[in-house]
DSSP file (Angstrom, degrees, kcal/mol; ACC not computed):
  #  RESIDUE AA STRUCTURE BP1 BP2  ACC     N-H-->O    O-->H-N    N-H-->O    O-->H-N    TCO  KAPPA ALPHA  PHI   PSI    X-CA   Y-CA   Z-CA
    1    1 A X     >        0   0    0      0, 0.0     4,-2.0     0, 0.0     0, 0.0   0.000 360.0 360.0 360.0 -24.4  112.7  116.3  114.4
    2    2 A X  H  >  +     0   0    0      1,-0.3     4,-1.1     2,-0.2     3,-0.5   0.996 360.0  44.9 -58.0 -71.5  110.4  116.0  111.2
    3    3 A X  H  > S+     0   0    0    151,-0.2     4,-1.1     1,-0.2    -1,-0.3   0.656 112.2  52.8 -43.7 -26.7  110.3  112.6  111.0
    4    4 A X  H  > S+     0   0    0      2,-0.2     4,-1.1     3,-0.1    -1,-0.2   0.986 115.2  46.3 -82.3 -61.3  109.7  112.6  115.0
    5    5 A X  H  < S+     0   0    0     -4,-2.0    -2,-0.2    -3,-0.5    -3,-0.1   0.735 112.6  45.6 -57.3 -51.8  106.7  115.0  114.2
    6    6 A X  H >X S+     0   0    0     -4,-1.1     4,-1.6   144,-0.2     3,-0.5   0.788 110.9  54.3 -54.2 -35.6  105.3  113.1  111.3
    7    7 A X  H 3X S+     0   0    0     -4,-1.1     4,-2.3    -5,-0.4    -2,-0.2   0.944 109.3  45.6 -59.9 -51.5  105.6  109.7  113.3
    8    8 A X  H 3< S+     0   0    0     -4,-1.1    -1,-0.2     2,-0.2    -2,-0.2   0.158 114.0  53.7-102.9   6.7  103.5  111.0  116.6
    9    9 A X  H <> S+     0   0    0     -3,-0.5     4,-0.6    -4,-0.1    -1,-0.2   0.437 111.1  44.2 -83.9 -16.7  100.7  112.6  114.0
   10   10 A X  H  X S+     0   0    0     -4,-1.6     4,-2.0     2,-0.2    -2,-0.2   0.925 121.2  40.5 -75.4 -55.8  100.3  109.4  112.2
   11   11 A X  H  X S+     0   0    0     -4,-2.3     4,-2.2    -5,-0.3     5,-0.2   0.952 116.3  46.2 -37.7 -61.0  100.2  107.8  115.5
   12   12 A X  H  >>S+     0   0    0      1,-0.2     4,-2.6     2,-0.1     5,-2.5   0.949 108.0  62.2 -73.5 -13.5   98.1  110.5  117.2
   13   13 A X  H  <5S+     0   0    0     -4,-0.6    10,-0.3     3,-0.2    -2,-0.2   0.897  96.3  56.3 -57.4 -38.4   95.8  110.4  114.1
   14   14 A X  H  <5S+     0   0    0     -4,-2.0    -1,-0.2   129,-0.1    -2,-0.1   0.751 122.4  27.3 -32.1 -50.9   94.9  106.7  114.7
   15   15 A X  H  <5S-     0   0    0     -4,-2.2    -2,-0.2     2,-0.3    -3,-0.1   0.936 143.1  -3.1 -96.5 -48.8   93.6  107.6  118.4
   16   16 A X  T  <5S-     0   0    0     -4,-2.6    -3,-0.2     1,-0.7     2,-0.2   0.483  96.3 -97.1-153.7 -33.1   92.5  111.1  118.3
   17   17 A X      < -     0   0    0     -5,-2.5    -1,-0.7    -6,-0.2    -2,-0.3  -0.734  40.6-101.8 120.5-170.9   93.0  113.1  114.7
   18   18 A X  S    S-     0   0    0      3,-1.2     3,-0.4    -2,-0.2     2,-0.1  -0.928  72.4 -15.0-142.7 119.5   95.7  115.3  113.9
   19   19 A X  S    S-     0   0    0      1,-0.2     0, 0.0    -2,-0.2     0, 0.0  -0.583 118.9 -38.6  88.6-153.0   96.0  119.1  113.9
   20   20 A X  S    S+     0   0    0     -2,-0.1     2,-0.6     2,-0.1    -1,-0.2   0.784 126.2  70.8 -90.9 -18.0   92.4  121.1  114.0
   21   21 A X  S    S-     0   0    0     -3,-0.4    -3,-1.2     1,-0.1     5,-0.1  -0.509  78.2-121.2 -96.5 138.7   90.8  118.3  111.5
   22   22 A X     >  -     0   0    0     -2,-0.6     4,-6.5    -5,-0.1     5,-0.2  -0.325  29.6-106.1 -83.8 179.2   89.9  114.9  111.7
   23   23 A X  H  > S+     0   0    0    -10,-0.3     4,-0.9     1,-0.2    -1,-0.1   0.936 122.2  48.8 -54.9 -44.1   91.2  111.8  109.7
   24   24 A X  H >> S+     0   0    0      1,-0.3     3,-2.4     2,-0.2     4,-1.7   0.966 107.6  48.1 -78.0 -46.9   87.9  111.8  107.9
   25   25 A X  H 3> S+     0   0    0      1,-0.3     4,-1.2     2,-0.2     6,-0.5   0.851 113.2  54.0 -79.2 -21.7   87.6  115.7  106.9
   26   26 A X  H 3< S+     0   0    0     -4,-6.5    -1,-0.3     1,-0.1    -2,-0.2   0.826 108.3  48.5 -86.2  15.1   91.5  115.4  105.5
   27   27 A X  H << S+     0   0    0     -3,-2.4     3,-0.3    -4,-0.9    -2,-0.2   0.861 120.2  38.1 -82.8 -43.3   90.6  112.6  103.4
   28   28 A X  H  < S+     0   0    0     -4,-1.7    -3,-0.1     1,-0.2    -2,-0.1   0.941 114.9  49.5 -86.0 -32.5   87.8  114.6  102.3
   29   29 A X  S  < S-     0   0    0     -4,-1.2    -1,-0.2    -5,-0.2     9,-0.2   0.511 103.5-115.8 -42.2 -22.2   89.2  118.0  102.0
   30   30 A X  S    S+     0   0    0      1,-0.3     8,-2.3    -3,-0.3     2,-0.3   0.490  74.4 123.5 102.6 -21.0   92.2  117.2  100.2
   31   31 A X  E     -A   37   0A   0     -6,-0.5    -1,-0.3     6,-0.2     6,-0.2  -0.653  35.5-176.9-122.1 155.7   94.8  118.2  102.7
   32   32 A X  E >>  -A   36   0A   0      4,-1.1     3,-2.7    -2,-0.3     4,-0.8  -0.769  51.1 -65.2-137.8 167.4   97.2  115.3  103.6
   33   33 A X  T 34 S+     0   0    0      1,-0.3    -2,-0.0    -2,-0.2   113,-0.0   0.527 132.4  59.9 -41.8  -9.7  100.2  115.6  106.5
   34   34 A X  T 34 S-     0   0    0      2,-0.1    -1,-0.3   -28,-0.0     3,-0.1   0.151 109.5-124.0-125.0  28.7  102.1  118.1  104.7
   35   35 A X  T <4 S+     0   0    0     -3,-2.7     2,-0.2     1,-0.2    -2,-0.1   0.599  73.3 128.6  90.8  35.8   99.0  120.6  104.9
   36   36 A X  E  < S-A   32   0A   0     -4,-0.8    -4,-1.1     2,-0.0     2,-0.3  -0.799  72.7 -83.5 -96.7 171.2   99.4  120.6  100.5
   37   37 A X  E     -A   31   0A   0     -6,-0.2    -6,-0.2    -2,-0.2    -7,-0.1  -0.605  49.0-177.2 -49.4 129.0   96.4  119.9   98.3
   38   38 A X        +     0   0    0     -8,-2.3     2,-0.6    -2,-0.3    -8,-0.2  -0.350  26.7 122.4-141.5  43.3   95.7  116.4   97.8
   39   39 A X  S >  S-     0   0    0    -10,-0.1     3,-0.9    36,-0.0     4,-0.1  -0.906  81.6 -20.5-106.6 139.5   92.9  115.2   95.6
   40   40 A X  T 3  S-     0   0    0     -2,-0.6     3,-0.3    34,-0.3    34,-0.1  -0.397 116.3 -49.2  65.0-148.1   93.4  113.1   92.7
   41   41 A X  T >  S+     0   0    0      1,-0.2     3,-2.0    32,-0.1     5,-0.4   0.297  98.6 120.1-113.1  30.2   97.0  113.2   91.6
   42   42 A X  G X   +     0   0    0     -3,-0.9     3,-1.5     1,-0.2    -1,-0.2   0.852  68.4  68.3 -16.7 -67.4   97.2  117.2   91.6
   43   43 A X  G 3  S+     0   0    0     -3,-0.3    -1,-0.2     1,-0.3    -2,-0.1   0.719  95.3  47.9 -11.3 -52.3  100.0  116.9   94.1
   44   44 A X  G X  S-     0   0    0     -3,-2.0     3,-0.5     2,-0.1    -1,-0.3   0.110  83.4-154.2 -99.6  23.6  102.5  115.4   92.1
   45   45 A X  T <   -     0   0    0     -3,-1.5    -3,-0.1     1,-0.3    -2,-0.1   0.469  68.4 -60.9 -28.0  67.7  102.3  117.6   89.2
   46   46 A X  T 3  S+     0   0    0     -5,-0.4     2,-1.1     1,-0.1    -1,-0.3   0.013 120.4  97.2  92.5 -32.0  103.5  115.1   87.1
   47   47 A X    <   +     0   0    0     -3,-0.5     6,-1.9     1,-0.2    -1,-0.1  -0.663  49.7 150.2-110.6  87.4  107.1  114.3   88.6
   48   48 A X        +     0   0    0     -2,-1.1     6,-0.4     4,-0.2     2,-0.3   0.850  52.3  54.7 -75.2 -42.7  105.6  110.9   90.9
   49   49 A X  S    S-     0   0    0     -3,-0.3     7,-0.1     1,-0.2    -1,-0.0  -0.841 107.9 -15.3-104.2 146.0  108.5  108.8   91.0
   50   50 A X  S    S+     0   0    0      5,-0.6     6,-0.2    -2,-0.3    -1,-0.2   0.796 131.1  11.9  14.9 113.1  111.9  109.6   92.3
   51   51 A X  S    S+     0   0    0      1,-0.2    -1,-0.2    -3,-0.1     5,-0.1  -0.044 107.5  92.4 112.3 -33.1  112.7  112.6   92.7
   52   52 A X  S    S-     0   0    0      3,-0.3    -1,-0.2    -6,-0.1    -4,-0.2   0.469 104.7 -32.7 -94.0-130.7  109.2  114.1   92.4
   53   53 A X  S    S+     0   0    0     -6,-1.9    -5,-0.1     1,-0.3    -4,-0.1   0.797 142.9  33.6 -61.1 -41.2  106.9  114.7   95.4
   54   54 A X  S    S-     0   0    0     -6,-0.4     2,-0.3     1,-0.3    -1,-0.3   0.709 102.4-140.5-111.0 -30.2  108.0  111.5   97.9
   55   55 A X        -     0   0    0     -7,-0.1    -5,-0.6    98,-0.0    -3,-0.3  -0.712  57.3  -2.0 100.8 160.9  112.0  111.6   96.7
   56   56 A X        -     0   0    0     -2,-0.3     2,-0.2    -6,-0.2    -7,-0.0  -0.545  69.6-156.2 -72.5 140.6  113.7  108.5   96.2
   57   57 A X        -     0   0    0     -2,-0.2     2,-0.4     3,-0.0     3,-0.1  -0.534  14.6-130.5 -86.8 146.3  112.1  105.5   96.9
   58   58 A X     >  -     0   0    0     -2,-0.2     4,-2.6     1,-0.1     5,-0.2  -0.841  40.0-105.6 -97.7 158.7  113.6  102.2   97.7
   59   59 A X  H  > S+     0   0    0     -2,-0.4     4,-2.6     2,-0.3    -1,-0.1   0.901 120.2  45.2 -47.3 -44.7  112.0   99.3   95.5
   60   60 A X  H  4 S+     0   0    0      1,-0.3     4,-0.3     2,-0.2     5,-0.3   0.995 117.4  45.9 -70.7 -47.2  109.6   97.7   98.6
   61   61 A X  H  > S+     0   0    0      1,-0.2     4,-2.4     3,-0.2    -2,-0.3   0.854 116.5  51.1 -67.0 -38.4  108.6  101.4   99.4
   62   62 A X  H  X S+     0   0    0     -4,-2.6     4,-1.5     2,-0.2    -1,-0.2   0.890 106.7  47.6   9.7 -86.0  108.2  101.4   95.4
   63   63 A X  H >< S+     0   0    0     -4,-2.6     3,-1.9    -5,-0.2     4,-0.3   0.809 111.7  50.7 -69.2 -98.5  106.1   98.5   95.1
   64   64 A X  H >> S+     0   0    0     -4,-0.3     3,-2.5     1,-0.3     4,-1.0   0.462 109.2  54.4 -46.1 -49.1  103.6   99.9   98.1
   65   65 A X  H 3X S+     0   0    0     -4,-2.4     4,-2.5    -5,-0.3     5,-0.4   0.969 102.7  56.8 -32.5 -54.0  103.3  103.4   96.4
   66   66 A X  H << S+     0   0    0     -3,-1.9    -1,-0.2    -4,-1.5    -2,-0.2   0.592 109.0  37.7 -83.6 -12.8  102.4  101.9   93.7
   67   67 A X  H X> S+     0   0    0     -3,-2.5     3,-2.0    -4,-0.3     4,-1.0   0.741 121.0  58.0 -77.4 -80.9   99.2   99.9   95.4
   68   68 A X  H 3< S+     0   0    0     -4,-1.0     4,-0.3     1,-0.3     3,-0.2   0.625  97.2  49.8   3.5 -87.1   98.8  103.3   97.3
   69   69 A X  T 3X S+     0   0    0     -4,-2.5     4,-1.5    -5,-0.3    -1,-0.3   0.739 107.1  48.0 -63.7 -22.9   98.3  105.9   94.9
   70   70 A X  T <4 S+     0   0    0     -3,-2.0    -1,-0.2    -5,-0.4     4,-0.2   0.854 120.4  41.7 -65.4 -35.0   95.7  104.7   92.5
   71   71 A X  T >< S+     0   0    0     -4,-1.0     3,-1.9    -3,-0.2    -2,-0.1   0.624 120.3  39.9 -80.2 -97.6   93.5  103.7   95.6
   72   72 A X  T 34 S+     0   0    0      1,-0.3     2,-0.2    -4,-0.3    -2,-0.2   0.366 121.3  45.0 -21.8 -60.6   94.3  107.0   97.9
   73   73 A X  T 3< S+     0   0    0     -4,-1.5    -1,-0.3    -5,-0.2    -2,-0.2   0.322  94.5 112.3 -91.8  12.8   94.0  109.4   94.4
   74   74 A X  S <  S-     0   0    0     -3,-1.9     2,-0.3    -2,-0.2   -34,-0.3  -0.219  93.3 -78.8 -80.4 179.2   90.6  107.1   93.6
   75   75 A X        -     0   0    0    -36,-0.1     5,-0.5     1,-0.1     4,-0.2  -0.642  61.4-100.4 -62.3 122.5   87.3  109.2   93.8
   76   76 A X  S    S+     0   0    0     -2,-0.3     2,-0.4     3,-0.2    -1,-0.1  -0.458  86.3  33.4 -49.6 123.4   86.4  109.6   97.6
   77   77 A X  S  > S-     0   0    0     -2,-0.1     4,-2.9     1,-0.1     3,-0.3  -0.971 113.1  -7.7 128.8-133.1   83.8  107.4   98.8
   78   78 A X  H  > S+     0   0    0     -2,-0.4     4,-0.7     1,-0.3    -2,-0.1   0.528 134.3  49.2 -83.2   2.5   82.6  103.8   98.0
   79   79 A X  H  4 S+     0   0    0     -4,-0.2    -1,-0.3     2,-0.1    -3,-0.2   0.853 112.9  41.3-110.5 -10.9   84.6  103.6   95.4
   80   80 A X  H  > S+     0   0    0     -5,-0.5     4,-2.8    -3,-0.3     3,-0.4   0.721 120.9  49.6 -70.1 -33.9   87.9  104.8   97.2
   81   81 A X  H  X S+     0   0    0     -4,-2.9     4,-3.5     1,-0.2     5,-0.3   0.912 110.1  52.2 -76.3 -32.5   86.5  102.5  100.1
   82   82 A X  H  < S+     0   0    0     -4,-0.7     4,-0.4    -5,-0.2    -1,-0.2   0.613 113.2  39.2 -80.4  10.4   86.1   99.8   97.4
   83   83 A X  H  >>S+     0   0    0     -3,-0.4     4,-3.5     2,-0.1     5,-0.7   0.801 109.4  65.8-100.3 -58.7   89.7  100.0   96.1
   84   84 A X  H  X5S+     0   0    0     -4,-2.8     4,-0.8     1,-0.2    -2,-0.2   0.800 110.5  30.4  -3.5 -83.2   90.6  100.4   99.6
   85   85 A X  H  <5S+     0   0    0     -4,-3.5     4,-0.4     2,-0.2     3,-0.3   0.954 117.1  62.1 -48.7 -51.5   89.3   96.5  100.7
   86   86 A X  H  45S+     0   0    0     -4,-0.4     4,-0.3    -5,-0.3    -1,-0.2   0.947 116.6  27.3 -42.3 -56.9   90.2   95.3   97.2
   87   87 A X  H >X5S+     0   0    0     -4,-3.5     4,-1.6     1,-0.1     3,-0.8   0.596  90.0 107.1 -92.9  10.9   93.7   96.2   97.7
   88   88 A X  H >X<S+     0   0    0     -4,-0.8     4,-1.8    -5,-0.7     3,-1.4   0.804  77.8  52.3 -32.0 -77.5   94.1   95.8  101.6
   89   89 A X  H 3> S+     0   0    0     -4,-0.4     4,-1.9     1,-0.3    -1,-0.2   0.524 113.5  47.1 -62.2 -19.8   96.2   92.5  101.8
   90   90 A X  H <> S+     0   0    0     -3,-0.8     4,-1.0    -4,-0.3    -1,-0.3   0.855 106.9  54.1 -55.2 -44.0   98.8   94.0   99.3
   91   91 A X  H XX S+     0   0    0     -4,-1.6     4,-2.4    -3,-1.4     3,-1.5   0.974 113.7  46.9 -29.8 -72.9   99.0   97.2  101.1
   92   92 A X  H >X S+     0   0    0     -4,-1.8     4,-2.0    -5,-0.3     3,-1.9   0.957 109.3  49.7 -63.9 -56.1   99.8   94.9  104.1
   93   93 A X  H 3< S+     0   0    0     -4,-1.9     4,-0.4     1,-0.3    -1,-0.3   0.708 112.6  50.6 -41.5 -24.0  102.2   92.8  102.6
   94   94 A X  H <X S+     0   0    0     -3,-1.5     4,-1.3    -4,-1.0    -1,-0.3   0.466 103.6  51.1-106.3   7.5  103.8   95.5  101.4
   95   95 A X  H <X S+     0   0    0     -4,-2.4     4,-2.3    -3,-1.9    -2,-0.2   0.695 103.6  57.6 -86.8 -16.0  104.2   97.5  104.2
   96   96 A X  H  X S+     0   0    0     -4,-2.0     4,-1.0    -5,-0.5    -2,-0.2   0.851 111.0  53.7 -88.1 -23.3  105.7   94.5  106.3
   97   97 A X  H >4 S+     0   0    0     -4,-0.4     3,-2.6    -5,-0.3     4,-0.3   0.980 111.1  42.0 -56.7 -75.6  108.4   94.6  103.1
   98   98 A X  H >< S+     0   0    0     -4,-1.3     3,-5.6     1,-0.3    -2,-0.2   0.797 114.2  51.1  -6.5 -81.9  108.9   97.9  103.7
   99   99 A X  H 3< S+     0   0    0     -4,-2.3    -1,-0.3     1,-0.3    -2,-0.2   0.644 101.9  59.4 -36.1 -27.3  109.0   97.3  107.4
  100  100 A X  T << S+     0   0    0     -3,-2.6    -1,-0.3    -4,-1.0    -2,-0.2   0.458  88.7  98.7-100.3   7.0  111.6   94.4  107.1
  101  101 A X  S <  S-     0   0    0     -3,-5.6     2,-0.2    -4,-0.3     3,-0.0  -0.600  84.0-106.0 -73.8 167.7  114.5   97.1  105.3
  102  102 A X        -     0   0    0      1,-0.1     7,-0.1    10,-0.0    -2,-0.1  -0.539  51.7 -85.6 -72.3 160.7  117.0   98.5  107.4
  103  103 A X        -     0   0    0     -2,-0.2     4,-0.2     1,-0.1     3,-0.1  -0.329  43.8-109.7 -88.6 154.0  116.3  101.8  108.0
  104  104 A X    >   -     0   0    0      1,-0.1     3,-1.5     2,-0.1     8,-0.1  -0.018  49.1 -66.5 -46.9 138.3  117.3  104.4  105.8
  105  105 A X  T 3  S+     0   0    0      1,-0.2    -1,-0.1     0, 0.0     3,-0.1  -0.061 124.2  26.2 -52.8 159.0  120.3  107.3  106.4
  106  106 A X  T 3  S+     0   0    0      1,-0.3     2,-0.3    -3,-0.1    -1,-0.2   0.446 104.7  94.0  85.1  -2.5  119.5  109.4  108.9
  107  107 A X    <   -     0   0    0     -3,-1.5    -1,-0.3    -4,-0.2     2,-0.0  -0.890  65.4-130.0-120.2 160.6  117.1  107.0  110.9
  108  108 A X        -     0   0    0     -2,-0.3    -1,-0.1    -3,-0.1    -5,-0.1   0.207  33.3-108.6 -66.5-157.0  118.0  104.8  113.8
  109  109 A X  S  > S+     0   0    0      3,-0.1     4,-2.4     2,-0.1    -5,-0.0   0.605 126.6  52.1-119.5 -32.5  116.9  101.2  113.7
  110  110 A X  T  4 S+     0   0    0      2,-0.2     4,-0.1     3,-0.1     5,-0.0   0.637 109.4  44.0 -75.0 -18.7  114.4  102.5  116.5
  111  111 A X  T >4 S+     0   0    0      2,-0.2     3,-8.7     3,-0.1     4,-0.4   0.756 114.4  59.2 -83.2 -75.8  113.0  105.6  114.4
  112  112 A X  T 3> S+     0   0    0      1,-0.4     4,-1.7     2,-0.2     3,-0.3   0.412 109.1  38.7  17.1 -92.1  112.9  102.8  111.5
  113  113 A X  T 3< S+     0   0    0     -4,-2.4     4,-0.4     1,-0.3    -1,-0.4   0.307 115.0  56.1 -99.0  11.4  110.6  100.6  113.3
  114  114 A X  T <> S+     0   0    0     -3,-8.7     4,-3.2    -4,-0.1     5,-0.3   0.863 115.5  37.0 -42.8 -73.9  108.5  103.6  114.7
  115  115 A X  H  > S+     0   0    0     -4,-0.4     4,-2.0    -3,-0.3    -2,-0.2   0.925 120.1  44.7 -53.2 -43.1  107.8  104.9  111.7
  116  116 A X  H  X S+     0   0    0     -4,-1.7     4,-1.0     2,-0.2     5,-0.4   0.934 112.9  57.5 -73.3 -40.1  107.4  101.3  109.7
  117  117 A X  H >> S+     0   0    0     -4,-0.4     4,-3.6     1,-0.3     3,-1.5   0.987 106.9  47.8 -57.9 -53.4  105.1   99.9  112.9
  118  118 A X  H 3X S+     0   0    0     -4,-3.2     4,-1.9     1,-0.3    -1,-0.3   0.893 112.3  45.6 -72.8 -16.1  102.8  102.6  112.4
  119  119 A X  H 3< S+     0   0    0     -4,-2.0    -1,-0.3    -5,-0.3    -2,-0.2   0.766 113.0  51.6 -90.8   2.2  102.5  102.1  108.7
  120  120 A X  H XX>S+     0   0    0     -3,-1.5     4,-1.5    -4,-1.0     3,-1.3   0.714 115.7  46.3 -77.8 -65.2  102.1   98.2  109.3
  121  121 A X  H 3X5S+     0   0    0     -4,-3.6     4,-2.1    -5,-0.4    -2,-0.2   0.899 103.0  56.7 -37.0 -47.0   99.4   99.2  111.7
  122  122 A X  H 3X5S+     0   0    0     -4,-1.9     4,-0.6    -5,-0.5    -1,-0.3   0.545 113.0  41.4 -84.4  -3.5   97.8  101.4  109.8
  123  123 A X  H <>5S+     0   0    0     -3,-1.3     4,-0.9     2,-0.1   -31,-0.3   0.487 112.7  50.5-118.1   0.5   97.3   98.6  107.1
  124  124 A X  H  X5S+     0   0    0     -4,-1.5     4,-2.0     2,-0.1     5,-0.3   0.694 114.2  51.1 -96.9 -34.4   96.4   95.4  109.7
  125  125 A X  H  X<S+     0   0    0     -4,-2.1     4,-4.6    -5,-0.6     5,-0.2   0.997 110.1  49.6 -63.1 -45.9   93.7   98.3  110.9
  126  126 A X  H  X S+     0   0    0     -4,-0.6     4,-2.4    14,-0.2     5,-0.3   0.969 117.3  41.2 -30.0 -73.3   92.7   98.7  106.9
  127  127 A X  H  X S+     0   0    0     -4,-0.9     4,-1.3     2,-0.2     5,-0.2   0.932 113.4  48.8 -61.0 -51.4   92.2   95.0  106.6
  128  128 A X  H >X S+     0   0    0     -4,-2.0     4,-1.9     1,-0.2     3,-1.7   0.983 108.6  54.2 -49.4 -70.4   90.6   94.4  109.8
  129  129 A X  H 3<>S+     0   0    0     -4,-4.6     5,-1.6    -5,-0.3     4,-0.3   0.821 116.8  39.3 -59.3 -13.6   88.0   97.2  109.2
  130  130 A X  H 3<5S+     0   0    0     -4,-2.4    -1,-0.2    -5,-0.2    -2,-0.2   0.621 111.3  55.0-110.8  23.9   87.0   95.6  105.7
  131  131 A X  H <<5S+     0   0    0     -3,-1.7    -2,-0.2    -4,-1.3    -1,-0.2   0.907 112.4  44.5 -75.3 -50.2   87.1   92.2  106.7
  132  132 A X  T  <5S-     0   0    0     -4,-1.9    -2,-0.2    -5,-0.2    -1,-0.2   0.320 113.3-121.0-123.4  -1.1   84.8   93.2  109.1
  133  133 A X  T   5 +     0   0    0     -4,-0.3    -3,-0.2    -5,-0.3    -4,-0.1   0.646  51.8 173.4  82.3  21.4   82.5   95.5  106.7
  134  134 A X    > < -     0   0    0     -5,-1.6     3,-0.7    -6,-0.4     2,-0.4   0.100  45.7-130.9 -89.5-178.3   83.1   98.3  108.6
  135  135 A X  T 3  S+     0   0    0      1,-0.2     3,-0.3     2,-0.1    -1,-0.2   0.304  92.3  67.8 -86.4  39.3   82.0  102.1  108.0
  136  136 A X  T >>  +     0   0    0     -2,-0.4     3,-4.2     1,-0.3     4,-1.2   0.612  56.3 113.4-120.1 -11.9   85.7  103.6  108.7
  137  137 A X  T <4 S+     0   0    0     -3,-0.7    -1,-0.3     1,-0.3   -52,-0.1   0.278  71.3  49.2 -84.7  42.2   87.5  102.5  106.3
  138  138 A X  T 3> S+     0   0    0     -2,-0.7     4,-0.7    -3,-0.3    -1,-0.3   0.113 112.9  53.4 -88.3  -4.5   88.4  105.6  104.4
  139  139 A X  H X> S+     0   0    0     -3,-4.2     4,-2.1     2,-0.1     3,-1.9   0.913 112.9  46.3 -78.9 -63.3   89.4  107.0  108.0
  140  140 A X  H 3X S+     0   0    0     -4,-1.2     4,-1.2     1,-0.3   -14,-0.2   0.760 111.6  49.0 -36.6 -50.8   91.5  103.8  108.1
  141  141 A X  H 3> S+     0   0    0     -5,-0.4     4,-1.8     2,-0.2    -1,-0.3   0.685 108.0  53.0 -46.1 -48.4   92.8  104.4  104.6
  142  142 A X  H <X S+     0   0    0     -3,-1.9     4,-1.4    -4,-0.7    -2,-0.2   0.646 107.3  51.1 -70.0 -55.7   93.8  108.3  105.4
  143  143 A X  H  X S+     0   0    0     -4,-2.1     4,-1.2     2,-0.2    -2,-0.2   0.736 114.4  50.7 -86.1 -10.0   96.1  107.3  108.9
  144  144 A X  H >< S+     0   0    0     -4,-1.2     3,-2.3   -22,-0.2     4,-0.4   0.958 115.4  39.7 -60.8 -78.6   97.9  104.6  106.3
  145  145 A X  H 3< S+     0   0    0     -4,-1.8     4,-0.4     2,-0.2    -2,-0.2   0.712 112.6  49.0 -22.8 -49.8   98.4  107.0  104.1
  146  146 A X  H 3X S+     0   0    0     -4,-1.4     4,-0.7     1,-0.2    -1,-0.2   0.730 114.3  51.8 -67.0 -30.4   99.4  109.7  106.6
  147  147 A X  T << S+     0   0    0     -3,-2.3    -2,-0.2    -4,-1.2    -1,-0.2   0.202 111.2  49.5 -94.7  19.7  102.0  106.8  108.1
  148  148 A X  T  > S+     0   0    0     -4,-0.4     4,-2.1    -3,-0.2    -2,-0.2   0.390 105.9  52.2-119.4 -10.5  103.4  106.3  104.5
  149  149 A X  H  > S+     0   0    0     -4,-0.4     4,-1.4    -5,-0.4    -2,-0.2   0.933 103.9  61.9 -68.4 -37.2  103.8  110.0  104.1
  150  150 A X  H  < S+     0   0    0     -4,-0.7  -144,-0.2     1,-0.2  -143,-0.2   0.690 109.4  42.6 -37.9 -43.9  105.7  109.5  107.4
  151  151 A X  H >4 S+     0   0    0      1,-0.2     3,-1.6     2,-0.1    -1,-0.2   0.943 117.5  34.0 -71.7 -68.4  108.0  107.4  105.5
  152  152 A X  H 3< S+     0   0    0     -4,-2.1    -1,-0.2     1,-0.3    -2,-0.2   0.249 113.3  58.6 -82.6  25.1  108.8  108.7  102.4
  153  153 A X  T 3<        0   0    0     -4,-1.4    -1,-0.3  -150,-0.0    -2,-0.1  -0.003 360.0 360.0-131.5  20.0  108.7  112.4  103.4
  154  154 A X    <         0   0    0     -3,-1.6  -151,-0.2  -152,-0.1  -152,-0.1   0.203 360.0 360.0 -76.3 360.0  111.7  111.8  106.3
């Protein structure tokens, strides 16, 4: 039911927000899907990889943290938007790795490719909006983020 819940907040965050806040005020606020304090790497107090905050990882889900968190934990603004662009096409390449495991115990092959479409989404929407210069992309950034919490927080 978590995973159900997290899936159809990433999702409704994309169209509409999520909860009482929009994409852009939890980006800026700090507060990420799992309502904890989230600026810089505060979060993880220290135990980042496996085990720590996300849990075990599988190696593609690995490698995509590992774009992830230096851009998401960068200083909010043009320079979070400018890590953002910088790394887009890795982001997306490594969410369609992600996307191409089987899914994990405990998922269907249908939750699977719920959850993995919206984080695939959420990183062709990334790319699109800096391809395209646009002013969203730290909103963009935020429902990627929110659909990779999706993932590793299942």
């Amino acid at each position: 039911m978590k995973t159900l819940t997290f899936l159809a907040c990433a999702l409704a965050l994309s169209l509409v927000g999520c909860g009482s806040s929009s994409s852009s005020e939890t980006a800026s606020s700090g507060e990420h899907s799992g309502g904890e304090g989230h600026h810089g790497g505060e979060h993880h107090g220290g135990e980042h990889h496996g085990g720590g905050h996300h849990g075990a990882m599988s190696p593609a889900v690995e490698s995509l943290h590992d774009v992830l968190a230096p851009t998401w934990h960068s200083e909010p603004g043009a320079t979070r938007a400018g890590l953002a662009c910088t790394n887009a096409a890795q982001l997306e390449e490594r969410s369609r790795a992600v996307a191409a495991e089987p899914a994990p115990e405990g998922q269907t092959a249908e939750q699977w490719a719920g959850l993995t479409g919206a984080l695939v989404d959420g990183a062709t929407a990334l790319s699109s909006e800096c391809t395209a210069s646009g002013p969203a992309v730290e909103e963009r950034l935020s429902t990627f983020h929110d659909a990779f919490h999706a993932i590793v927080e299942r």
